[in-house]
C-alpha positions in Angstrom: -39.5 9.9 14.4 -39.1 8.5 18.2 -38.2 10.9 20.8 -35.5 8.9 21.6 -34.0 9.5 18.0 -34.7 13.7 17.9 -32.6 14.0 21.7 -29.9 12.2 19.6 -30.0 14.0 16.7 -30.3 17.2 18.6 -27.2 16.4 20.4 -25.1 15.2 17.4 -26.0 19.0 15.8 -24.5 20.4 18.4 -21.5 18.2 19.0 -20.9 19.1 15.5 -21.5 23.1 15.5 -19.4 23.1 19.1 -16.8 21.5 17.4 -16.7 24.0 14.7 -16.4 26.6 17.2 -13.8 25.0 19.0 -11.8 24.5 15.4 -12.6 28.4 14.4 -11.3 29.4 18.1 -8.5 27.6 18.1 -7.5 28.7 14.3 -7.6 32.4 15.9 -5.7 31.9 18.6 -2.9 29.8 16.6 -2.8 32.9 13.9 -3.0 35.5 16.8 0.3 33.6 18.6 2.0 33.0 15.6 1.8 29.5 15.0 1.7 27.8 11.9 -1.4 25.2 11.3 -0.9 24.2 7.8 2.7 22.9 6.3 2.7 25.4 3.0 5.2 27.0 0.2 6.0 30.1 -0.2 3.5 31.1 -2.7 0.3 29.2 -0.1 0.1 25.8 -1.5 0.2 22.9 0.6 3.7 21.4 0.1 5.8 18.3 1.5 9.5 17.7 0.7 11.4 14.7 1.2 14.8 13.9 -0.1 16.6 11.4 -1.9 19.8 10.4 -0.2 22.9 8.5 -1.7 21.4 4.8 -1.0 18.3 5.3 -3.0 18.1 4.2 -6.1 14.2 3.7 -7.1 11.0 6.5 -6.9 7.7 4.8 -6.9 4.6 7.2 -7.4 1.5 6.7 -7.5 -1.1 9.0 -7.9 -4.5 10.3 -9.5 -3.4 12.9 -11.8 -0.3 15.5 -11.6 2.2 17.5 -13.3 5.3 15.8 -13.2 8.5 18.1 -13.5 12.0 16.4 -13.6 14.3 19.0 -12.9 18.3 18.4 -13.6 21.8 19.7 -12.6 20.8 20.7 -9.0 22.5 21.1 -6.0 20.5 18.3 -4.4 18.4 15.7 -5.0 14.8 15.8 -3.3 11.3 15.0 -3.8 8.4 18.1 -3.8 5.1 17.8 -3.1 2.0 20.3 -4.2 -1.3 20.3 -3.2 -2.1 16.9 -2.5 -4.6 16.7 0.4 -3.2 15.7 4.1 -4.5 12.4 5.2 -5.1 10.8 1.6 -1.1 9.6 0.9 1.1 7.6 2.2 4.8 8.7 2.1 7.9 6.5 3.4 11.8 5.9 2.5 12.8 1.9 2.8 15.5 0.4 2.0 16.9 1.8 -1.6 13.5 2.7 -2.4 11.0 6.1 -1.7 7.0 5.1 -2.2 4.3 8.2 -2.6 1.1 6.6 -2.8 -1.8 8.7 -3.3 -4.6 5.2 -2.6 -3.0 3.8 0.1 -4.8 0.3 0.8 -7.3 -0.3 3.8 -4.6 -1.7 5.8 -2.2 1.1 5.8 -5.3 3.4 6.5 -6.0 1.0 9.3 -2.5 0.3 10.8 -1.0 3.9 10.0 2.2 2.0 8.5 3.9 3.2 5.6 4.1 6.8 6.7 0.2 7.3 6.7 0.8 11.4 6.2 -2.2 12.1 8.8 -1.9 15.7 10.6 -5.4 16.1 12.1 -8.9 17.0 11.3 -8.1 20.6 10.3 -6.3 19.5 6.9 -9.4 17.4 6.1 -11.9 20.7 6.4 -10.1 22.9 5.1 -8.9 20.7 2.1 -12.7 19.4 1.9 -14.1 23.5 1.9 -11.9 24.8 -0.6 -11.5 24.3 -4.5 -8.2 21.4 -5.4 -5.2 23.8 -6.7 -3.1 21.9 -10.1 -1.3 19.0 -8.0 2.5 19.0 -9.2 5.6 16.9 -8.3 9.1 17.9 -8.8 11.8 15.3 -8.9 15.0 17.2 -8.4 18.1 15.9 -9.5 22.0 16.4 -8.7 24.5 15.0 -10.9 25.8 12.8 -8.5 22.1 11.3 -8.0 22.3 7.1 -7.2 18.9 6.8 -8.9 17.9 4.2 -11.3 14.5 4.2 -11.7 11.8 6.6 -11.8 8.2 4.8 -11.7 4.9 7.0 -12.3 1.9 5.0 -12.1 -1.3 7.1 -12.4 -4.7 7.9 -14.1 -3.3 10.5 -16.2 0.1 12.9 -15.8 2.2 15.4 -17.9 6.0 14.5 -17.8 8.6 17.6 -18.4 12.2 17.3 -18.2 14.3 19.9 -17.9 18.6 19.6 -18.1 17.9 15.8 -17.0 21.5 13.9 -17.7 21.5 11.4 -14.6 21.1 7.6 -16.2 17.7 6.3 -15.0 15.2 4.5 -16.7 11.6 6.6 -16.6 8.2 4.4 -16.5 4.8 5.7 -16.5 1.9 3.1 -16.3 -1.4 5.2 -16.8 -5.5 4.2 -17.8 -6.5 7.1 -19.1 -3.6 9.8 -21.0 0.2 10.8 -20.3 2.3 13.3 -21.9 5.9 13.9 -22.1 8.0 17.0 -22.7 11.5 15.3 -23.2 13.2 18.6 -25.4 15.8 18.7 -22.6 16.3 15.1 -21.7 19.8 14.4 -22.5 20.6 10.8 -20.3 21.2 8.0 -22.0 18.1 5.6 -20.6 15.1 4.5 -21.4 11.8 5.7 -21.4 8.8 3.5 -21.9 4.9 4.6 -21.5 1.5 2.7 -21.1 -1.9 3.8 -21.7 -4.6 4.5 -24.0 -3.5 7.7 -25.4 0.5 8.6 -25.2 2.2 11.7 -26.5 5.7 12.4 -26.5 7.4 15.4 -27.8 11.5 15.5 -28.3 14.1 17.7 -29.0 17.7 17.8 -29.3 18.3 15.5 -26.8 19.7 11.7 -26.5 17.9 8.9 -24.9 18.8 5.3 -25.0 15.7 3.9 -25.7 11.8 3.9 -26.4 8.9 1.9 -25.4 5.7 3.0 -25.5 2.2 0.3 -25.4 -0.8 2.7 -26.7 -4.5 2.9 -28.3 -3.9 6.5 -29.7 0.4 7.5 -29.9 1.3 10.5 -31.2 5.7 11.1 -31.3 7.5 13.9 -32.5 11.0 13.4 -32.0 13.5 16.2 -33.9 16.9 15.6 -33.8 16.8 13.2 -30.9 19.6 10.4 -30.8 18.0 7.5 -30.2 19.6 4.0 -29.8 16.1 1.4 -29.7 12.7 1.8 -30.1 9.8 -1.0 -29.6 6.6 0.9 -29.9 3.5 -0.2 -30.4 0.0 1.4 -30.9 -3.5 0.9 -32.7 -3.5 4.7 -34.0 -1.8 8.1 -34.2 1.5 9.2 -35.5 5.2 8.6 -35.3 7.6 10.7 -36.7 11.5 10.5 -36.0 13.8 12.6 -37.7 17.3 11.6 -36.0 20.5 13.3 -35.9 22.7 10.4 -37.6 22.5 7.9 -40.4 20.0 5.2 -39.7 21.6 2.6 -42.4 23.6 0.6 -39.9 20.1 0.2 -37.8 17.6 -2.6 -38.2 14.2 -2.0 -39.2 10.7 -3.8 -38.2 7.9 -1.1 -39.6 4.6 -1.8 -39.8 1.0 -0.1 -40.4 -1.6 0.0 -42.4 -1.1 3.9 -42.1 1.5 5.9 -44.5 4.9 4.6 -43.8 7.8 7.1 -45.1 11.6 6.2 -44.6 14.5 9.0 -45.5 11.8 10.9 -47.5 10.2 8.3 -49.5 7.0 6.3 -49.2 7.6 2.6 -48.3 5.8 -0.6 -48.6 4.6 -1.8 -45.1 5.8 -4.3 -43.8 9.3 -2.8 -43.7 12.0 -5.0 -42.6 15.6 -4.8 -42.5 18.6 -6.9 -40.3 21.1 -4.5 -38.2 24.6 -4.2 -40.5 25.7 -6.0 -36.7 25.5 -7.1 -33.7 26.3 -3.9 -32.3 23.2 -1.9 -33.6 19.6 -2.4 -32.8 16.7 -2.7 -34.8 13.7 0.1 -34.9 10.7 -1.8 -34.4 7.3 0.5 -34.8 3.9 -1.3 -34.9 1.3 1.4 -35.8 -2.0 -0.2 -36.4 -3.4 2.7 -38.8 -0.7 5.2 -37.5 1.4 7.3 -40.0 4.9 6.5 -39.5 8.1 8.8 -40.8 11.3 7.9 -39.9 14.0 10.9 -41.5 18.1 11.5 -40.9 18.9 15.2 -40.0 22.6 14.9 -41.3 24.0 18.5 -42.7 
């Protein structure tokens, strides 16, 4: 190596452990006046808020991976954030619409538009030094909320609704898995899911409508009204037992699976026209999936 090249690298070292000291120092002396370095929750995490006023009426998310809690009948409507690193997101409000994007592109990184969230260097070490907590976001939701759409668009995410009845339509785009907990989702839109593998679980609940695009789909819906369905996936399970008579409905079932409708085994393809114009048809392309669609009438 040329001497030239060992004075630089000497004096990068120790740009580098000065700057260290300077960070440590200053951290002590911001903790010894009181100041706070690091936006967190009450229980340490790193956290962001950001509400949803009156005018907006769409949610965009995107994201890696995340818990994703939809929380009804609040006070307010906002937007929590957990433990997603400083410096990698871009969050902004325009127009009717709030954007979270976890992979901004190289222009916003560039330009800093968009609401680049950048707080300094300190996030960026101390988020780099120390183990990723779970990442969560909570949508919550006052009755009066203006929203309409709620779009998720991620590698993989758990859905869970809780006392949801505000009218929006929910729709999760993801490559790898996604997951929804829907036993207290009681509005009456849609939900609809891409991705490989899909799971949804619901319970005495209503929802206007499902759609779900999968490899592997596995549904277990109990007592759910449900006005539409147009789901389609290679394997898995469906099974629907709803809370009213499904003889006014239309059918379109088909799988190579086992197909049972109101208790008995049925020929696949199954195909029936709505009694009218006023009632949809069931449509349920399973590949191989099993597929059991029940009433539960007393």
């Amino acid at each position: 190596m040329k001497p030239i090249s060992i004075v630089f690298l000497v004096i990068a070292v120790l740009m580098i452990l000065g700057g260290l000291f300077v960070c440590s120092l200053a951290k002590d002396t911001a903790e010894t006046d009181g100041y706070v370095l690091f936006r967190e929750s009450d229980a340490g995490e790193s956290y962001v808020r950001q509400d949803i006023s009156e005018e907006i009426s769409k949610v965009e998310l995107v994201f890696a991976d995340a818990k994703v809690r939809i929380v009804g009948g609040e006070g307010a409507s906002y937007l929590e954030f957990f433990n997603f690193r400083e410096g990698l997101y871009t969050l902004s409000a325009a127009g009717k619409i709030i954007t979270f994007d976890e992979m901004p592109n190289i222009d916003s990184l560039l330009s800093f538009q968009g609401g680049l969230s950048f707080s300094g260097v300190r996030y960026l070490l101390r988020d780099g030094l120390r183990r990723q907590a779970e990442r969560q976001i909570v949508v919550h939701l006052s009755p009066e909320a203006a929203l309409k759409v709620l779009s998720l668009s991620c590698d993989s995410c758990e859905v869970t609704a809780q006392k949801v009845v505000t009218q929006f339509d929910l729709n999760v785009k993801a490559s790898k898995n996604v997951t929804f907990d829907l036993k207290e989702y009681r509005t009456a839109c849609a939900v609809s899911a891409e991705a490989p593998a899909v799971e949804i679980d619901a319970v005495d609940g209503y929802v206007n409508g499902i759609t779900t695009e999968a490899g592997k789909l596995r549904i277990d819906a109990a007592n759910l009204y449900i006005s539409t369905t147009d789901i389609t996936a290679e394997s898995g399970s469906v099974r629907l037992l709803i809370p009213t008579s499904i003889t006014p409905f239309g059918l379109d079932l088909e799988t190579s699976g086992k197909l049972r409708v109101l208790g008995e085994t049925t020929d696949s393809p199954c195909k029936k026209e709505p009694y009218s114009e006023r009632f949809s048809t069931l449509r349920i392309h399973g590949g191989s999936a099993d597929i059991e669609i029940d009433e539960l009438i007393d």
